[in-house]
KEKE-3310 file (N, C-alpha, C; in steps of 0.2 Angstrom, whole numbers, plus 5000, padded with zeros to 4 digits):
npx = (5041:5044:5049:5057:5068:5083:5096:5111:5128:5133:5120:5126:5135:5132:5123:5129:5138:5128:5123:5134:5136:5132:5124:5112:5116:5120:5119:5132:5138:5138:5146:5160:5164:5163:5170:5164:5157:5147:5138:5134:5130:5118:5107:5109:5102:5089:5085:5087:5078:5066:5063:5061:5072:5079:5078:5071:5078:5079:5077:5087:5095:5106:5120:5113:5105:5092:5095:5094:5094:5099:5093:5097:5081:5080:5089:5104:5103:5091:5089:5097:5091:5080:5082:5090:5082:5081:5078:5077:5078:5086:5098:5100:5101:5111:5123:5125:5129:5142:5148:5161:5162:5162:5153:5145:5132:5125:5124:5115:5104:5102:5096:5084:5079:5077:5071:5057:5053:5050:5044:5032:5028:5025:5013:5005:5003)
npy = (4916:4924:4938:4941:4949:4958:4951:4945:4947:4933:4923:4924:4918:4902:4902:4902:4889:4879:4881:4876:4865:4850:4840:4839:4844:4843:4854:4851:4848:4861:4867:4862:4863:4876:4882:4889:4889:4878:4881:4896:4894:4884:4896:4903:4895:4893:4908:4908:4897:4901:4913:4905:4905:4892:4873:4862:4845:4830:4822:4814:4800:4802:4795:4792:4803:4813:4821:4836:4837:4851:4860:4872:4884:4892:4895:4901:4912:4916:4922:4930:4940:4944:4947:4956:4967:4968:4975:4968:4973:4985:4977:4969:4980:4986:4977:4973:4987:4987:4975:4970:4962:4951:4941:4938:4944:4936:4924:4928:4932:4917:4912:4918:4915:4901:4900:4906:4899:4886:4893:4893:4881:4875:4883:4875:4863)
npz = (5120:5136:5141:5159:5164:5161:5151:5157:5157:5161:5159:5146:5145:5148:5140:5127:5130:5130:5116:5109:5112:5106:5110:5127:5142:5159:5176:5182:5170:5161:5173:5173:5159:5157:5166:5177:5194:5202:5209:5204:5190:5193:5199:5185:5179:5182:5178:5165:5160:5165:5158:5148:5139:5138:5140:5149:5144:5149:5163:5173:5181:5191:5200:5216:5214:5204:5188:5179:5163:5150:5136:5124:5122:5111:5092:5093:5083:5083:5095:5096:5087:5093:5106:5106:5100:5085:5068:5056:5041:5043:5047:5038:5026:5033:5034:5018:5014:5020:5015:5003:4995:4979:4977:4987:4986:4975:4985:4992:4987:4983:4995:4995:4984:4985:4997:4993:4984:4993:5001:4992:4987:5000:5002:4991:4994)
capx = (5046:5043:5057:5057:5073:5090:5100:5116:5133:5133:5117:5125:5141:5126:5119:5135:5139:5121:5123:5141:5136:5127:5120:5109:5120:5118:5124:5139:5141:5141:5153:5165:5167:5165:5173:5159:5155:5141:5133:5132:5125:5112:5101:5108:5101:5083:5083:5085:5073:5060:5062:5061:5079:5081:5072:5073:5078:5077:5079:5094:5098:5116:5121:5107:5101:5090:5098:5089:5096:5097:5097:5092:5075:5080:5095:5108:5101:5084:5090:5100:5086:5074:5083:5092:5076:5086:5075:5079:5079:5090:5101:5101:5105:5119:5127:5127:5133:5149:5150:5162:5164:5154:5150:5138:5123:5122:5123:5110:5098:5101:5095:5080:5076:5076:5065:5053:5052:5050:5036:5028:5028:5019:5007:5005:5001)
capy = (4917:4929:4940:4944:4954:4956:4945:4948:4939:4926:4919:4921:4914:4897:4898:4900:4883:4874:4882:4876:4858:4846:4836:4840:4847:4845:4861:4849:4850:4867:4872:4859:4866:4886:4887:4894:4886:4875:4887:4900:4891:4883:4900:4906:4888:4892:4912:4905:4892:4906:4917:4901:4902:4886:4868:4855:4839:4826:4820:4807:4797:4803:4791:4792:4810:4813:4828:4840:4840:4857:4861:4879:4884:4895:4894:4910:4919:4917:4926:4939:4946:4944:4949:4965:4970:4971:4976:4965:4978:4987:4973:4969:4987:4988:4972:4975:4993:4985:4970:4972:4954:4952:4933:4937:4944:4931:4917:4929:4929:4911:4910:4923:4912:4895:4900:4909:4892:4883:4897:4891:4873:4873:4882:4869:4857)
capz = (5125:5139:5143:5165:5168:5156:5151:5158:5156:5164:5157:5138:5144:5149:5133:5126:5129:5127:5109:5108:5111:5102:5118:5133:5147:5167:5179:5184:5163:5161:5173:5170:5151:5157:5173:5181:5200:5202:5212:5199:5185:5195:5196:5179:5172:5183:5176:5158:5162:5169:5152:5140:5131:5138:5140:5152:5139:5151:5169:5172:5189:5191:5208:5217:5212:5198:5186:5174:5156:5147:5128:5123:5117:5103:5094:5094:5077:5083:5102:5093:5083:5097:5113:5104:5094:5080:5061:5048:5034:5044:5047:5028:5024:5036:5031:5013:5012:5023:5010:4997:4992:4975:4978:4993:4985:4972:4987:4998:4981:4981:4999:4995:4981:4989:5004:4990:4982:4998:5003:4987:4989:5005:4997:4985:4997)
cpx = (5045:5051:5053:5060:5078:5094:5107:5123:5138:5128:5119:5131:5136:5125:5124:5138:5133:5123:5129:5140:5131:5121:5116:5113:5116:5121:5129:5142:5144:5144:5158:5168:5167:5168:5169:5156:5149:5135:5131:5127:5118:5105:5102:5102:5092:5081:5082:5080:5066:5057:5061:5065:5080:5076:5075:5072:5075:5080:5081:5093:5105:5116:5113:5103:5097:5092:5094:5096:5094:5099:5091:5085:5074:5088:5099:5105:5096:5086:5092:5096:5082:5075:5085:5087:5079:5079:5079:5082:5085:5097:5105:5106:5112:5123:5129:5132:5141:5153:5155:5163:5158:5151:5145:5133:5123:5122:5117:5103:5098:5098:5086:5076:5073:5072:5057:5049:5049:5042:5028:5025:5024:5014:5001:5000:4992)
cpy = (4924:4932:4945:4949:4951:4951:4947:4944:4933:4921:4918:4915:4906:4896:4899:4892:4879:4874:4880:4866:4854:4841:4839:4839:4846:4850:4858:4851:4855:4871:4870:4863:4873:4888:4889:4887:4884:4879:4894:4899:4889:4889:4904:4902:4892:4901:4910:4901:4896:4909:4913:4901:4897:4882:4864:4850:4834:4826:4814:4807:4799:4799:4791:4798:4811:4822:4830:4839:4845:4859:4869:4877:4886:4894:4901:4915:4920:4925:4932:4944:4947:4949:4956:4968:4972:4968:4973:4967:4982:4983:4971:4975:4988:4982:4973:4983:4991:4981:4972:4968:4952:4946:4933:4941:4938:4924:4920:4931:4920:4909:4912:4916:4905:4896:4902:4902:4886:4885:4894:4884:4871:4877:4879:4865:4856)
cpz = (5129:5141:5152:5168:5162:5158:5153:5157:5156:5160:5149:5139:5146:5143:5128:5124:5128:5119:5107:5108:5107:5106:5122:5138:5154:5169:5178:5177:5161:5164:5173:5162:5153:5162:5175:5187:5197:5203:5210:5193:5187:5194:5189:5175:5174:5179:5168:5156:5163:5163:5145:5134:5133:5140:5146:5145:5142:5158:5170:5180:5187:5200:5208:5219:5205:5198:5182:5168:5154:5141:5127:5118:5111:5100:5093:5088:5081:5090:5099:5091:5088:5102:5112:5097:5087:5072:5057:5043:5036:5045:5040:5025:5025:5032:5022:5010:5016:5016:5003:4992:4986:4975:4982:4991:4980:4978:4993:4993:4980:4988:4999:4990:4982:4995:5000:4985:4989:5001:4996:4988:4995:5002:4993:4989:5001)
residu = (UNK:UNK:UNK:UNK:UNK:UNK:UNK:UNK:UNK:UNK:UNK:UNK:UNK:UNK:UNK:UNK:UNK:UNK:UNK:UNK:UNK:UNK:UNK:UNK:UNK:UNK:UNK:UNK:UNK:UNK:UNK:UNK:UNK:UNK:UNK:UNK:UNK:UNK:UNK:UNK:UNK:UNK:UNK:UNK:UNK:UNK:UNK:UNK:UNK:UNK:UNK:UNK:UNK:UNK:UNK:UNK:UNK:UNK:UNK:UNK:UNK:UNK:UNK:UNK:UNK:UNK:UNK:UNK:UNK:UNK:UNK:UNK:UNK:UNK:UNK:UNK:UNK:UNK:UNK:UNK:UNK:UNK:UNK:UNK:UNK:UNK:UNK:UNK:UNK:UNK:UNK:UNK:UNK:UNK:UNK:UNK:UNK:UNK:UNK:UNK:UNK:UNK:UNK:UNK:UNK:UNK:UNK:UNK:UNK:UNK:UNK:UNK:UNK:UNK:UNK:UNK:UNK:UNK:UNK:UNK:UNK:UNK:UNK:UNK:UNK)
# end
């Protein structure tokens, strides 16, 4: 994923809704559900399009115009950790020192331990 120029907020409210639907979206789509004019989306769709958060899905005949479908390319975790450089460990650290709930390290050991098993398993193969 190349990153060209910041993401400002416009393009998250865009991928806001890609990540919010389950389908492949035209512009007409996405400003129907977000309020935001045709004429807006259109170069937010081609700036996300530019930097690779987003895909062309497919290309549909709507009347007698051919549309672009748009489904994101990554999904929001991935963006988050990527776009605001955000470390892991420190992420980790912080979140747990917040946590007071004692049920969430034994389900983020059980996550650790299932991926650790999984990491294994291709191995295997």
């Amino acid at each position: 994923m190349k990153k060209t120029k910041k993401i400002n907020n416009r393009d998250l409210d865009v991928l806001e809704v890609l990540w919010s639907c389950k389908e492949a979206l035209t512009a007409n789509d996405i400003a129907d559900i977000s309020d935001i004019s045709k004429n807006t989306v259109l170069p937010v769709l081609k700036n996300l399009l530019n930097q690779g958060y987003i895909k062309v899905d497919e290309v549909v005949l709507t009347g007698k115009t051919l549309t672009r479908k748009y489904l994101p390319a990554v999904d929001k975790e991935e963006f988050i950790l990527k776009h605001y450089d955000i470390n892991i460990d420190n992420l980790l650290n912080h979140f747990l020192s917040k946590e007071d709930d004692p049920e969430v390290i034994p389900k983020i050991e059980d996550l650790i331990n299932k991926k650790k098993n999984d990491l294994k398993n291709e191995d295997n193969k």
